[in-house]
Backbone as JSON Lines, residues from 0, in Angstrom:
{"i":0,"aa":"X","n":[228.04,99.62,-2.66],"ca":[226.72,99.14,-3.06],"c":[226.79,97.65,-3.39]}
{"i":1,"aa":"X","n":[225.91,96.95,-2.82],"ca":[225.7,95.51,-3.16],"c":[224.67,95.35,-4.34]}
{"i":2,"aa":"X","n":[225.5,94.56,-5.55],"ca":[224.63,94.55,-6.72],"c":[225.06,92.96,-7.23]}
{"i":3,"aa":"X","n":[223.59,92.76,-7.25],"ca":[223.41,91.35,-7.53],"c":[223.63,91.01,-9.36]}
{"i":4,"aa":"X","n":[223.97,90.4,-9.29],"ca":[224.12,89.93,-11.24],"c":[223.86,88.36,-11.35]}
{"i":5,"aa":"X","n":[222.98,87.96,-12.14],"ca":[222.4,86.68,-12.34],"c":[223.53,86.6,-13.61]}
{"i":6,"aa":"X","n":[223.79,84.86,-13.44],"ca":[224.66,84.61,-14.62],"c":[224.3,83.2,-15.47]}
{"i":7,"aa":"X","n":[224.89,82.45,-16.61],"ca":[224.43,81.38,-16.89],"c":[226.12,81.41,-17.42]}
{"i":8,"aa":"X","n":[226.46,80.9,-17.09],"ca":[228.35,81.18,-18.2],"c":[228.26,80.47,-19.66]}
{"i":9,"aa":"X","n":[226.9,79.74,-20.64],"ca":[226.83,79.78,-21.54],"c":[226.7,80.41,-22.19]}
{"i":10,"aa":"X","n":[226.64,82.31,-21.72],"ca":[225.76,83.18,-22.31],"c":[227.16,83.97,-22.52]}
{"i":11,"aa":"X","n":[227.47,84.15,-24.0],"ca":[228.25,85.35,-24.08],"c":[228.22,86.52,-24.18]}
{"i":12,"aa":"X","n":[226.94,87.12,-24.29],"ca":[226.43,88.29,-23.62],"c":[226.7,88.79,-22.55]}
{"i":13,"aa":"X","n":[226.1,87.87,-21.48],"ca":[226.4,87.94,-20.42],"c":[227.64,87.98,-19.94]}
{"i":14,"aa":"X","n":[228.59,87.01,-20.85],"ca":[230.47,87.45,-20.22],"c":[230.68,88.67,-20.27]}
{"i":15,"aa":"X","n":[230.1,89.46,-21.08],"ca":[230.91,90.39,-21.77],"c":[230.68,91.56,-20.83]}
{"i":16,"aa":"X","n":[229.42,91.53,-20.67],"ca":[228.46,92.27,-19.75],"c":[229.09,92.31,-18.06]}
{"i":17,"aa":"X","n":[229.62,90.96,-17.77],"ca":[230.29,90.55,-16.45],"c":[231.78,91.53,-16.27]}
{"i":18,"aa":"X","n":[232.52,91.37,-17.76],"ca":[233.28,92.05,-17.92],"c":[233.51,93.44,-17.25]}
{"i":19,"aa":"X","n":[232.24,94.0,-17.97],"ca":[232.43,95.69,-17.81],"c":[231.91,95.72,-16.45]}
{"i":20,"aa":"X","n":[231.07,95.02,-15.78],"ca":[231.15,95.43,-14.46],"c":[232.4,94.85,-13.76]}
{"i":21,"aa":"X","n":[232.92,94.24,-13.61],"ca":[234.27,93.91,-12.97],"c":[235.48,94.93,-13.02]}
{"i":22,"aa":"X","n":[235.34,95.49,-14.47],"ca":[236.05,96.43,-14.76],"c":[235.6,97.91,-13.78]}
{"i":23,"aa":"X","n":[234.32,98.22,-13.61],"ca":[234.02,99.31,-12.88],"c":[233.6,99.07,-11.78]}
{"i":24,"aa":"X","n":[233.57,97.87,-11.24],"ca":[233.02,97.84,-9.86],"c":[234.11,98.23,-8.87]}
{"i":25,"aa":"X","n":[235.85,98.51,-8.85],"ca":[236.15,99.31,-8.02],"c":[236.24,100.66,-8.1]}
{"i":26,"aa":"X","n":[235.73,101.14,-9.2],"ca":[235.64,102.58,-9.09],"c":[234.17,103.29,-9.16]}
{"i":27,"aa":"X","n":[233.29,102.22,-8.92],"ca":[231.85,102.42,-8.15],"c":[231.19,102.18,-6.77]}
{"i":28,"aa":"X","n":[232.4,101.37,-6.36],"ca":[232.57,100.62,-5.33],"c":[231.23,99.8,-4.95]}
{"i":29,"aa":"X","n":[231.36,98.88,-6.25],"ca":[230.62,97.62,-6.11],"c":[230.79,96.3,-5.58]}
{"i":30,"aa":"X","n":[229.83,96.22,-4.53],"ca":[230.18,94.85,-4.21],"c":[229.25,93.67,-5.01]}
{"i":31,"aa":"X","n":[229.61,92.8,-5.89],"ca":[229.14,92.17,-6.99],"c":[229.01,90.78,-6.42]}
{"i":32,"aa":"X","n":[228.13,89.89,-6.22],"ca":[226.91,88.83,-5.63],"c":[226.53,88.17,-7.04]}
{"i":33,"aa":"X","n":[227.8,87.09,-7.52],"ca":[227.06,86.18,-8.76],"c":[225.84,85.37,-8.32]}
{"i":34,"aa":"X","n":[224.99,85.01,-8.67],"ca":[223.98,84.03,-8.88],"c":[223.43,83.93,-10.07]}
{"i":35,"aa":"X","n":[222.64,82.73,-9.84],"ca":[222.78,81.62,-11.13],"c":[221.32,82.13,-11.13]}
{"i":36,"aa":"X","n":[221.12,81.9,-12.8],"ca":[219.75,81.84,-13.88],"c":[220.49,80.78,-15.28]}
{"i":37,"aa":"X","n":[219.33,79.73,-14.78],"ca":[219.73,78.38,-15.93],"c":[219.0,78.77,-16.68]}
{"i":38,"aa":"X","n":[220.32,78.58,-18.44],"ca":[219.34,78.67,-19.41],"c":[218.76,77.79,-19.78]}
{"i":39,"aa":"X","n":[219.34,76.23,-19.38],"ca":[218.52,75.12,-19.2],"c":[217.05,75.33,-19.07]}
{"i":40,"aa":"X","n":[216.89,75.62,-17.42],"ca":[215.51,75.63,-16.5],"c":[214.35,77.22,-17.9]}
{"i":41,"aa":"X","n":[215.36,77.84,-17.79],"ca":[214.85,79.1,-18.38],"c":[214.05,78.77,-19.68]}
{"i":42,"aa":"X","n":[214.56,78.2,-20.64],"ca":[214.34,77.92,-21.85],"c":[213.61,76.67,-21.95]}
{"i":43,"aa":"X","n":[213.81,75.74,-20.95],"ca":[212.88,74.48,-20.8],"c":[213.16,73.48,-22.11]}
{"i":44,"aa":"X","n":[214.79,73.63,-22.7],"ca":[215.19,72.97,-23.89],"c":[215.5,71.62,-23.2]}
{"i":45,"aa":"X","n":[215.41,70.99,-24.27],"ca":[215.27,69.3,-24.41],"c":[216.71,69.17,-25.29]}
{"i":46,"aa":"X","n":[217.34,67.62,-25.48],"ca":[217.95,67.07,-26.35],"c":[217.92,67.26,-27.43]}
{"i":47,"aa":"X","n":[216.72,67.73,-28.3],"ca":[216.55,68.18,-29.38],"c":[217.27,69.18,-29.79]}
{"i":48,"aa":"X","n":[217.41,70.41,-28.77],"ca":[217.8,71.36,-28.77],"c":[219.43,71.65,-29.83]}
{"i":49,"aa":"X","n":[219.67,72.19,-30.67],"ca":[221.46,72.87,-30.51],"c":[222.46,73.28,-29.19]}
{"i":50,"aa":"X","n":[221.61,73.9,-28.52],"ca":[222.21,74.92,-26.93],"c":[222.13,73.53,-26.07]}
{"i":51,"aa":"X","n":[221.53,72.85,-26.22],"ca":[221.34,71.58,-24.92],"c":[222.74,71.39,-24.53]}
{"i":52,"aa":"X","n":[223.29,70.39,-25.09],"ca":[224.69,70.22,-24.54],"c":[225.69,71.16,-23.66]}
{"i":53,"aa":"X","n":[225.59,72.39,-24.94],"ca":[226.08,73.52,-23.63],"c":[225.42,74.08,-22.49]}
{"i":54,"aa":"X","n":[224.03,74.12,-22.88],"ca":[223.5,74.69,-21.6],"c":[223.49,73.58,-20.41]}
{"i":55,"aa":"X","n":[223.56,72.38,-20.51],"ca":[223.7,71.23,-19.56],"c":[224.98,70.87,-19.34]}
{"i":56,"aa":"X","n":[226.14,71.29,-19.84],"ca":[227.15,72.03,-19.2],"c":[226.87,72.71,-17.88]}
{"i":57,"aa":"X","n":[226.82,73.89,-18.74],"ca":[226.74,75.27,-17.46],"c":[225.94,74.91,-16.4]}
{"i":58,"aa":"X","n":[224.78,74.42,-16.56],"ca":[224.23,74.03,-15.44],"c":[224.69,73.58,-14.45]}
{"i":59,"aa":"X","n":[225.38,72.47,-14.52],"ca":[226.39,71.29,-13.87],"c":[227.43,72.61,-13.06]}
{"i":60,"aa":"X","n":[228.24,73.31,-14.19],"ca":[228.49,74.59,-13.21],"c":[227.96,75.19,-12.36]}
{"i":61,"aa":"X","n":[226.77,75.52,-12.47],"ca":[225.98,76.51,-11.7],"c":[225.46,75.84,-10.49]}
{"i":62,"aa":"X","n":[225.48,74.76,-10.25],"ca":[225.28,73.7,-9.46],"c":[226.8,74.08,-8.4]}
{"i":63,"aa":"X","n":[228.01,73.45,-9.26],"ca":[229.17,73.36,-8.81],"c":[229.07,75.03,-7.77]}
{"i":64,"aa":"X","n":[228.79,76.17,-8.54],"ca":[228.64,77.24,-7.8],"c":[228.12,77.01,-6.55]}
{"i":65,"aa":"X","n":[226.79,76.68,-6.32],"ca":[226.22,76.97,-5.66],"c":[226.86,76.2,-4.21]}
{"i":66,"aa":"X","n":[227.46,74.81,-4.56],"ca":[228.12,74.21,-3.46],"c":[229.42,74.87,-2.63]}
{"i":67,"aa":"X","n":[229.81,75.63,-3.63],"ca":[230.8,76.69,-3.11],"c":[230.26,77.52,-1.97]}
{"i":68,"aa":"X","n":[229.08,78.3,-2.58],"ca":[228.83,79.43,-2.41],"c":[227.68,78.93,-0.47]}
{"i":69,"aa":"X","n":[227.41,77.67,-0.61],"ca":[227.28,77.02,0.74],"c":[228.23,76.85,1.88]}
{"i":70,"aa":"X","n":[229.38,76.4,1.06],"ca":[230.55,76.49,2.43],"c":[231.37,77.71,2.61]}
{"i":71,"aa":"X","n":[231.6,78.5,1.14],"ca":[232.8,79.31,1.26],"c":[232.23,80.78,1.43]}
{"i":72,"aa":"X","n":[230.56,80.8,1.23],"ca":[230.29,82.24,0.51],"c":[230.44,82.77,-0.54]}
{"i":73,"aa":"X","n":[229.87,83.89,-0.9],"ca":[229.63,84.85,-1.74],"c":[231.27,85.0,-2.78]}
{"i":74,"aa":"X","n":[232.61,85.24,-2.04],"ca":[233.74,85.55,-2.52],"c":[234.2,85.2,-2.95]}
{"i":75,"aa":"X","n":[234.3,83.69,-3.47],"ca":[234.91,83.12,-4.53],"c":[234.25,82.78,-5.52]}
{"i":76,"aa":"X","n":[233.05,83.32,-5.87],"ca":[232.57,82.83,-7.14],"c":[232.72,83.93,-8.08]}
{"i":77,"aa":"X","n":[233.29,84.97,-7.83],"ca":[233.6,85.97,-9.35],"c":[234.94,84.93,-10.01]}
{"i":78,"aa":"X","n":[235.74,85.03,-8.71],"ca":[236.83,84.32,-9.34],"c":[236.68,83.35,-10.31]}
{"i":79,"aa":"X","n":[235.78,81.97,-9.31],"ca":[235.24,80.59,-10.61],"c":[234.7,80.95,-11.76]}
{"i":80,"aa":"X","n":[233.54,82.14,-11.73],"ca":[233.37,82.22,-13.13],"c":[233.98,82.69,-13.97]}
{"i":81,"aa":"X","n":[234.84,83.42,-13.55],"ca":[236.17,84.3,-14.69],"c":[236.51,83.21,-15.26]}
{"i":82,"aa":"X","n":[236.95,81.39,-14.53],"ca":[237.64,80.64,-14.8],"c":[236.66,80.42,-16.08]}
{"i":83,"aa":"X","n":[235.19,79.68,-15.77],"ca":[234.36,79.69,-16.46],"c":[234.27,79.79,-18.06]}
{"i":84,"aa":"X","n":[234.6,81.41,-17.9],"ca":[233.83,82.15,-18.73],"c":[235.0,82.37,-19.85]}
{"i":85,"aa":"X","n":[236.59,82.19,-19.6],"ca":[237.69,82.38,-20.13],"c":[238.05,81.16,-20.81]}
{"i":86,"aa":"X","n":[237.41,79.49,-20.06],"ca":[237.58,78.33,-21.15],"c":[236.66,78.16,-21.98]}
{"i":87,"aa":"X","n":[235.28,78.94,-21.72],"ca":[233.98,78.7,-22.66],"c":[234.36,79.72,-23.86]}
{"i":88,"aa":"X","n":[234.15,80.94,-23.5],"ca":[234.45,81.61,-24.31],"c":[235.42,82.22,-25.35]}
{"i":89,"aa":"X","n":[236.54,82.2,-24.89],"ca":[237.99,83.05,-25.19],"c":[238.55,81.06,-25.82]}
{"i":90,"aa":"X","n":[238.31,80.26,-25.28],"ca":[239.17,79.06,-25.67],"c":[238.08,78.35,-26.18]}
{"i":91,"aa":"X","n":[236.84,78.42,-26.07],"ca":[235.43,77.63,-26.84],"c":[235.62,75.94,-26.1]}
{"i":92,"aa":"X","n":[235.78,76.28,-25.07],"ca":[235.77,74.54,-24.55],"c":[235.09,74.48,-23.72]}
{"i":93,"aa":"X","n":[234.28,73.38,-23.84],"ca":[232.9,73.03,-22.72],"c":[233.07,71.35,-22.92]}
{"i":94,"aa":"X","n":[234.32,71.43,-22.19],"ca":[234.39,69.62,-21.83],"c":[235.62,69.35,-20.45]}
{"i":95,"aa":"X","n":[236.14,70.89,-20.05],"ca":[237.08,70.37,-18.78],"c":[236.25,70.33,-18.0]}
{"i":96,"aa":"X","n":[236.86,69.33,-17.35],"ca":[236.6,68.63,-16.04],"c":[236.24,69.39,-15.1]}
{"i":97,"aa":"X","n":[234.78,69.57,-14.28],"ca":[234.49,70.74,-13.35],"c":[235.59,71.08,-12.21]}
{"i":98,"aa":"X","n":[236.75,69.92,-11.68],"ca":[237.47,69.47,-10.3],"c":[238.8,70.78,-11.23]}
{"i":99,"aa":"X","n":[238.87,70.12,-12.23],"ca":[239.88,70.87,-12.92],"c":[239.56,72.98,-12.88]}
{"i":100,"aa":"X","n":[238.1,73.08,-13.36],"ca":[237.97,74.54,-13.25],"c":[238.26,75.04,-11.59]}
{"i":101,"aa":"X","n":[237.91,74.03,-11.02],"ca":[237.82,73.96,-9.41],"c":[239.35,74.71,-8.83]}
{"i":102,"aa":"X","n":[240.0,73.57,-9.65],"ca":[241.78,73.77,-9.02],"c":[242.74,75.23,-9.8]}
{"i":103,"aa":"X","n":[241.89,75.64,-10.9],"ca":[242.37,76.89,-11.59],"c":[241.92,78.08,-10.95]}
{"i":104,"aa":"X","n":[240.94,77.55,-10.25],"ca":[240.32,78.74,-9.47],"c":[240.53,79.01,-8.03]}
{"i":105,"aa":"X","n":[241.7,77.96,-7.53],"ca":[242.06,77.96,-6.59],"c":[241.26,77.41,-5.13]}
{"i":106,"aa":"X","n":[240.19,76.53,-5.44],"ca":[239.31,76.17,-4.37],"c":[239.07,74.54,-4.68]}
{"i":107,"aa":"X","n":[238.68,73.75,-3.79],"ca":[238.78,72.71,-3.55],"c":[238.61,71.77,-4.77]}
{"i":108,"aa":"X","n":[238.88,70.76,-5.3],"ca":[238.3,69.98,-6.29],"c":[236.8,69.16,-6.01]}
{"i":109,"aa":"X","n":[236.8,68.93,-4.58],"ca":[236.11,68.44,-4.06],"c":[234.55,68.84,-4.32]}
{"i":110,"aa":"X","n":[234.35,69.68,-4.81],"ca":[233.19,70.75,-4.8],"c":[232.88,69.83,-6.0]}
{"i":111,"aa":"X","n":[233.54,69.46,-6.74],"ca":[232.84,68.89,-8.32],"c":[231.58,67.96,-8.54]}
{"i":112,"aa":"X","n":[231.99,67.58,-7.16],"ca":[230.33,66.3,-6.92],"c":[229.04,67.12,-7.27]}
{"i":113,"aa":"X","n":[229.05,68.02,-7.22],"ca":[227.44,69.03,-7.16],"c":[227.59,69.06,-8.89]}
{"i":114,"aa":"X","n":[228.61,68.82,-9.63],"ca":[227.87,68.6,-11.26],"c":[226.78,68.11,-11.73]}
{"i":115,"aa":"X","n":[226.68,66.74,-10.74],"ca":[225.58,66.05,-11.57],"c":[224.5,65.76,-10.63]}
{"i":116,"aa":"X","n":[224.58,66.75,-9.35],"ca":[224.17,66.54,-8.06],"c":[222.25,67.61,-8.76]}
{"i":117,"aa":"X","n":[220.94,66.62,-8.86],"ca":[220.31,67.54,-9.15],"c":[219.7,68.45,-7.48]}
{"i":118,"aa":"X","n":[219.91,67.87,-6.5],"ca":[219.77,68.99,-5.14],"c":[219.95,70.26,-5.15]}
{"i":119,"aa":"X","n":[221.02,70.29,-5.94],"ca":[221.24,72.08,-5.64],"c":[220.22,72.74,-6.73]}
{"i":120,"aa":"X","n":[219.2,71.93,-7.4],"ca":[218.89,72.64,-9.12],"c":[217.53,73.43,-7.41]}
{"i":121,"aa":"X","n":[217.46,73.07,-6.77],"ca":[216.44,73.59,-5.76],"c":[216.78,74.99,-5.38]}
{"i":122,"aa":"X","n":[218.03,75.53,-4.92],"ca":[218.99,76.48,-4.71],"c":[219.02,77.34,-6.26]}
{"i":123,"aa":"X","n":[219.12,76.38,-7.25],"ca":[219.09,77.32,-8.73],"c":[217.48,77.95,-8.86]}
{"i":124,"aa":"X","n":[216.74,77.08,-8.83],"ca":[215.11,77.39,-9.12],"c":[214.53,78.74,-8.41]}
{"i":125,"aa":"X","n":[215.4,78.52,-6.95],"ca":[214.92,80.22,-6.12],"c":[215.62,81.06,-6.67]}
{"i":126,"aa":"X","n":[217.02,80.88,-6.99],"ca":[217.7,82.14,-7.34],"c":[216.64,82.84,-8.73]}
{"i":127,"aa":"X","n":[216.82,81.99,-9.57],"ca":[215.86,82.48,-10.75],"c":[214.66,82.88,-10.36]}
{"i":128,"aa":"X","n":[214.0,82.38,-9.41],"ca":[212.31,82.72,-9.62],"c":[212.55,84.73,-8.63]}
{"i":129,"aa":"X","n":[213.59,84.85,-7.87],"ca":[214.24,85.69,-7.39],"c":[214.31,87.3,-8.22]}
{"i":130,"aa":"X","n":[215.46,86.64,-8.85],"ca":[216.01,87.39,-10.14],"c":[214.73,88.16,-11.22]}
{"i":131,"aa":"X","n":[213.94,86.86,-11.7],"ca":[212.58,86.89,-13.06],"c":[211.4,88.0,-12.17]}
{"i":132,"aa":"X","n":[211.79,87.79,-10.68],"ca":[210.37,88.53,-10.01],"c":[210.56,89.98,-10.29]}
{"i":133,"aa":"X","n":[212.15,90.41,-9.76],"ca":[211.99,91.64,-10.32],"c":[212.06,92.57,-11.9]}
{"i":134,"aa":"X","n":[212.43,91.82,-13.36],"ca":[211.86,91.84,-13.75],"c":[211.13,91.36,-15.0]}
{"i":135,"aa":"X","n":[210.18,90.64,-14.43],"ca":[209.37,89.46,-15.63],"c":[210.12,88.53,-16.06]}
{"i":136,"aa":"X","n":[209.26,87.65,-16.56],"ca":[209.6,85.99,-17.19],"c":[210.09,86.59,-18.74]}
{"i":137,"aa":"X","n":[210.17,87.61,-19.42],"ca":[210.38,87.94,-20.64],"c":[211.94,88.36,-20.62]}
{"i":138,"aa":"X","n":[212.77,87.96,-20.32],"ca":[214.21,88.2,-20.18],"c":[215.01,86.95,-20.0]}
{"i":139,"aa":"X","n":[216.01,87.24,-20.23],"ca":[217.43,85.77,-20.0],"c":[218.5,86.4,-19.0]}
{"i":140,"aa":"X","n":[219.42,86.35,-19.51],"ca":[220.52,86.57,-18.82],"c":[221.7,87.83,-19.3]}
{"i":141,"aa":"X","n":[221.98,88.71,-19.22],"ca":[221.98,89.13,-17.68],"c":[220.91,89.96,-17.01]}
{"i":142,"aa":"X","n":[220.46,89.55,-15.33],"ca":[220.02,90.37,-14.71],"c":[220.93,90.94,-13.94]}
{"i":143,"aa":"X","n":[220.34,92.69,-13.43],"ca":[221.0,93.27,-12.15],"c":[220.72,93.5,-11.52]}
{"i":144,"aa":"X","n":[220.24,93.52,-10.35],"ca":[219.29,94.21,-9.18],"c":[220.28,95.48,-7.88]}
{"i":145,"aa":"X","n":[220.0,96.11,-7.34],"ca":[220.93,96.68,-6.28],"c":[219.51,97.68,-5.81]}
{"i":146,"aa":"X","n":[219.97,98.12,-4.91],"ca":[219.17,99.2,-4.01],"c":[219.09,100.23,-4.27]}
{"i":147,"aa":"X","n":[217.84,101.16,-4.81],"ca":[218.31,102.71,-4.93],"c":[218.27,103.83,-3.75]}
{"i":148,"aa":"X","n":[218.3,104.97,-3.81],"ca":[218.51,105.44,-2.32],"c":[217.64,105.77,-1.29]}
{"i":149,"aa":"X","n":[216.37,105.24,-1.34],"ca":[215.44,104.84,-0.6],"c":[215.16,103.18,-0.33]}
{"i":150,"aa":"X","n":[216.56,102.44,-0.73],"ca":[216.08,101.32,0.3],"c":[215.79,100.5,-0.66]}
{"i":151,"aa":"X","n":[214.81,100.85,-1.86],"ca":[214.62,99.85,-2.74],"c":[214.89,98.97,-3.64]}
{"i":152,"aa":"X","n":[214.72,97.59,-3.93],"ca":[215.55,97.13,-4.9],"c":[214.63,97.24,-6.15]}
{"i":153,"aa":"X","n":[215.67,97.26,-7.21],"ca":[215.28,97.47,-8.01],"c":[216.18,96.69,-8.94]}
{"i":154,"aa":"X","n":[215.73,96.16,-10.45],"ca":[216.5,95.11,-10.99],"c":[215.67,95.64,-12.62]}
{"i":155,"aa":"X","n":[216.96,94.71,-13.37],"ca":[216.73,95.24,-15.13],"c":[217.37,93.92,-15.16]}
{"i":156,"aa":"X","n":[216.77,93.74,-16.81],"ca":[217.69,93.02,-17.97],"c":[219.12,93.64,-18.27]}
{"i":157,"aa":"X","n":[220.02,93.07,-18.71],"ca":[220.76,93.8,-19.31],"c":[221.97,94.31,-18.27]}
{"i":158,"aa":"X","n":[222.85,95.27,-19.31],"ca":[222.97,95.75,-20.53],"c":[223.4,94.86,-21.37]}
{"i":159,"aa":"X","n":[222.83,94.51,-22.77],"ca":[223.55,93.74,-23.73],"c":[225.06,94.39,-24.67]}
{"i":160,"aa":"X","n":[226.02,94.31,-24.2],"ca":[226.9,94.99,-25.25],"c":[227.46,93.69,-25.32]}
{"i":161,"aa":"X","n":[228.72,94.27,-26.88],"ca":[229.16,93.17,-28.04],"c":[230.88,93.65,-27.78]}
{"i":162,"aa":"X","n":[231.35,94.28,-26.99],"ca":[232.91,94.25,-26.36],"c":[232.89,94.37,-25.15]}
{"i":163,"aa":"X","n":[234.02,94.57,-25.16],"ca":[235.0,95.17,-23.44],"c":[235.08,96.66,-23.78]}
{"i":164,"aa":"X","n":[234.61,97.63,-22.95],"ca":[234.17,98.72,-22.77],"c":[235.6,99.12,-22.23]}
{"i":165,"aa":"X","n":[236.39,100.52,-22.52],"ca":[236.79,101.49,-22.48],"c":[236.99,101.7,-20.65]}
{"i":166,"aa":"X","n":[237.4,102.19,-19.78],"ca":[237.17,102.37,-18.51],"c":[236.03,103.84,-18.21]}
{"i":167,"aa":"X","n":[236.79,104.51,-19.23],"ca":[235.28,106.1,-19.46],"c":[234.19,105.38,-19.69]}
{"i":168,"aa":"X","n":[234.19,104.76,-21.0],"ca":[232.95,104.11,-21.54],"c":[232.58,103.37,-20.26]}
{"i":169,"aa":"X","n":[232.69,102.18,-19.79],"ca":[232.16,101.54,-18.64],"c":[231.39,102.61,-17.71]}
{"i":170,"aa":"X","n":[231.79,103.54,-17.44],"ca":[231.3,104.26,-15.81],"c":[230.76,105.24,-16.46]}
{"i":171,"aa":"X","n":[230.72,105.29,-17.78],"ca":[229.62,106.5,-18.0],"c":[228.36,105.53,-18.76]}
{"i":172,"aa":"X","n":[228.42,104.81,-18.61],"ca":[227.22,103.34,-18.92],"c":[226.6,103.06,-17.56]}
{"i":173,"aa":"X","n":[227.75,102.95,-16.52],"ca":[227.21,102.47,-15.59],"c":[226.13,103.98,-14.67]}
{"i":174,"aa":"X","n":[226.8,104.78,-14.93],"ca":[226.11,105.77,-14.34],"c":[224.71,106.07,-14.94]}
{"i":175,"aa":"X","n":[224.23,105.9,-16.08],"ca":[223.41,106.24,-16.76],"c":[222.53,104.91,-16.92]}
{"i":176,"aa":"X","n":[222.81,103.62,-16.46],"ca":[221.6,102.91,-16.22],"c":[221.4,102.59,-15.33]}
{"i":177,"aa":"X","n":[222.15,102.83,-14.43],"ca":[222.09,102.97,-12.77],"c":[220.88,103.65,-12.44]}
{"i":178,"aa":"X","n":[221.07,105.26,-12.86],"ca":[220.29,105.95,-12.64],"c":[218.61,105.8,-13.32]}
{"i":179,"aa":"X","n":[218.74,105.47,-14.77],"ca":[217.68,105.18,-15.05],"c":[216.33,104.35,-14.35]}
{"i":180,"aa":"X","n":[217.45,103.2,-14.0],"ca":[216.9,101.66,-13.42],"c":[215.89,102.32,-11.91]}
{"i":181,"aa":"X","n":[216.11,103.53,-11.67],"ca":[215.54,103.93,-10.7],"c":[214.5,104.39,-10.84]}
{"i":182,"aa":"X","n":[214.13,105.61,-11.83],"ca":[213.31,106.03,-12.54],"c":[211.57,105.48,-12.33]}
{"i":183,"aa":"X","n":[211.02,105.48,-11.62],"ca":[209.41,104.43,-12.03],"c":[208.79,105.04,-12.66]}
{"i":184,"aa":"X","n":[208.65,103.95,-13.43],"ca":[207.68,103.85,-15.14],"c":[208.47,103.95,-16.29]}
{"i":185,"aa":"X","n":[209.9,103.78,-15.94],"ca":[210.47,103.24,-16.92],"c":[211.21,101.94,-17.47]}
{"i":186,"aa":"X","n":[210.99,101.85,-18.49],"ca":[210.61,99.98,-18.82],"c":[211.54,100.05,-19.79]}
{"i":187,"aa":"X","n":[212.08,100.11,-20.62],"ca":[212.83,99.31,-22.0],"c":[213.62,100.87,-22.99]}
{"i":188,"aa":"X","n":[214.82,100.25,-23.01],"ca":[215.51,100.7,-24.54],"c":[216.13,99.27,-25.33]}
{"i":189,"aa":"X","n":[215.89,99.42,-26.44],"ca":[216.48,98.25,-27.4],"c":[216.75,99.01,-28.86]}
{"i":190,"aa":"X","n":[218.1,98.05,-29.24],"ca":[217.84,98.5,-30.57],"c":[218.71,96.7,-30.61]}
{"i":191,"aa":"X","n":[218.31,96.6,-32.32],"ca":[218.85,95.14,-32.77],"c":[220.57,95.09,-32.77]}
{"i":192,"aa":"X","n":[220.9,94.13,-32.35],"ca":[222.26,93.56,-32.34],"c":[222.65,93.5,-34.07]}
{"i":193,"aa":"X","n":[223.58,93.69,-34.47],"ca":[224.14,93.69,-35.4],"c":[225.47,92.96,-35.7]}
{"i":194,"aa":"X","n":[226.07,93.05,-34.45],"ca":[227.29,92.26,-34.51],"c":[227.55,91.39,-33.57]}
{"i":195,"aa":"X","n":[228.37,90.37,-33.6],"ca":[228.79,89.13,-32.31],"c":[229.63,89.76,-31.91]}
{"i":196,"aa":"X","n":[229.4,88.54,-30.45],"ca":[230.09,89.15,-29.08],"c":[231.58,89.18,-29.29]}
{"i":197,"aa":"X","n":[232.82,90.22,-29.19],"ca":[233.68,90.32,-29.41],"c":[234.66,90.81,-28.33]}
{"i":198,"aa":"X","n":[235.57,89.24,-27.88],"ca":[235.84,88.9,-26.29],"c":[237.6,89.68,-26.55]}
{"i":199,"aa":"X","n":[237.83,90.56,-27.09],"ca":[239.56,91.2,-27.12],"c":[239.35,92.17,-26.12]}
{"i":200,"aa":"X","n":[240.41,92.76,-25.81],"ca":[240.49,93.33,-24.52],"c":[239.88,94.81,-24.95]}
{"i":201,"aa":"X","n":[239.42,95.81,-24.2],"ca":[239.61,96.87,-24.12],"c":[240.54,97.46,-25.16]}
{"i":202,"aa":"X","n":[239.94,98.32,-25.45],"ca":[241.24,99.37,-26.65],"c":[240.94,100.59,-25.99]}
C-alpha cells in the first residue's frame, strides 16, 4: 500500500509519529511517500513569532527535499529526514549546514542550494493545499492519506502519540486507524496531551 505522510521536521509530534510508521511499514507492507506541509506557510508566523526561527529552518529543508525528490525521487527522502529529525530532535540542533545533512544522508551536497531557493516554496504550496484538501485547513502536521479498498483515498490528521511504540503496540494502532479512516462519517477522537514528546527507543 502506498501511504502518503505529510511532514514539517520541526514538529516533534510528527517525528515520533514518523517513527511508528517506519517501524511498521514492513510488516504492513507500506510503501511510505514523505511530503512536505510548512509550518511556516501553515501558521503564517512572522519574526515575532518563538517557532519562526525553527520553522524557517525546516522550511529551507523542505525545500532542500523537494530538490531531491525532483532528480532522485520518492526514495531517498525517508532516509534525509531520519537525518533531519535525529539532529533536531534527539541532539536539539537547528543550525547544521543543509550540504552537511545532505552528506550524512548519503546524497549529493549539491542539493543545498534549494535552502534559500524560494521556487520550490511553489512545489511546497501544492503539496499542502493537497494534503489540507483531504482533511480541512483545521489540522498541522502529521497528515496520512492511502487508498481504501475501493480505490479511494482517503486521509486523517494524526495519530498524535508522545513515544516509540512497542512493535504489537504499532500494528495494532495501525490496524485500527487504518480501518477507521475508512469508515464515512467518521470524523475525530481526541483526548488532551498530558505529557511531552518522549524520543527513547521502544521498550
Amino acid at each position: 500500500m502506498k501511504l502518503e505522510f505529510w511532514i514539517d521536521p520541526a514538529c516533534p509530534w510528527c517525528w515520533l509519529t514518523s517513527r511508528w510508521i517506519e517501524d511498521i511499514a514492513p510488516e504492513r507492507d507500506l510503501d511510505v511517500v514523505w511530503r512536505p506541509i510548512s509550518l511556516k506557510f501553515k501558521n503564517d508566523l512572522d519574526s515575532s513569532s518563538p517557532y519562526f526561527e525553527a520553522v524557517s529552518y525546516t522550511h529551507g529543508l523542505l525545500r532542500v527535499m523537494e530538490a531531491v525528490r525532483s532528480v532522485e525521487g520518492d526514495a531517498p527522502l525517508g532516509r534525509l529526514y531520519t537525518v533531519f529529525g535525529q539532529r533536531i530532535h534527539h541532539e536539539g540542533d537547528l543550525t547544521t549546514a543543509p550540504a552537511d545533512l545532505l552528506s550524512e544522508a548519503g546524497l549529493d551536497s549539491s542539493y543545498a542550494h534549494a535552502f534559500e531557493d524560494e521556487s520550490w516554496d511553489v512545489a511546497i504550496r501544492e503539496s499542502m493545499a493537497d494534503g489540507l484538501g483531504l482533511t480541512g485547513e483545521d489540522v498541522g502536521t502529521p497528515i496520512l492519506a492511502f487508498k481504501d479498498q475501493a480505490g479511494k483515498r482517503v486521509g486523517f490528521f494524526g495519530p498524535v502519540i508522545s513515544r516509540r511504540l512497542a512493535l504489537d503496540e504499532g500494528l495494532r494502532l495501525w490496524d485500527g486507524i487504518s480501518l477507521a479512516a475508512t469508515v464515512e462519517g467518521f470524523w475525530e477522537l481526541k483526548r488532551t496531551r498530558t505529557v511531552e514528546p518522549d524520543f527513547s527507543p521502544a521498550s
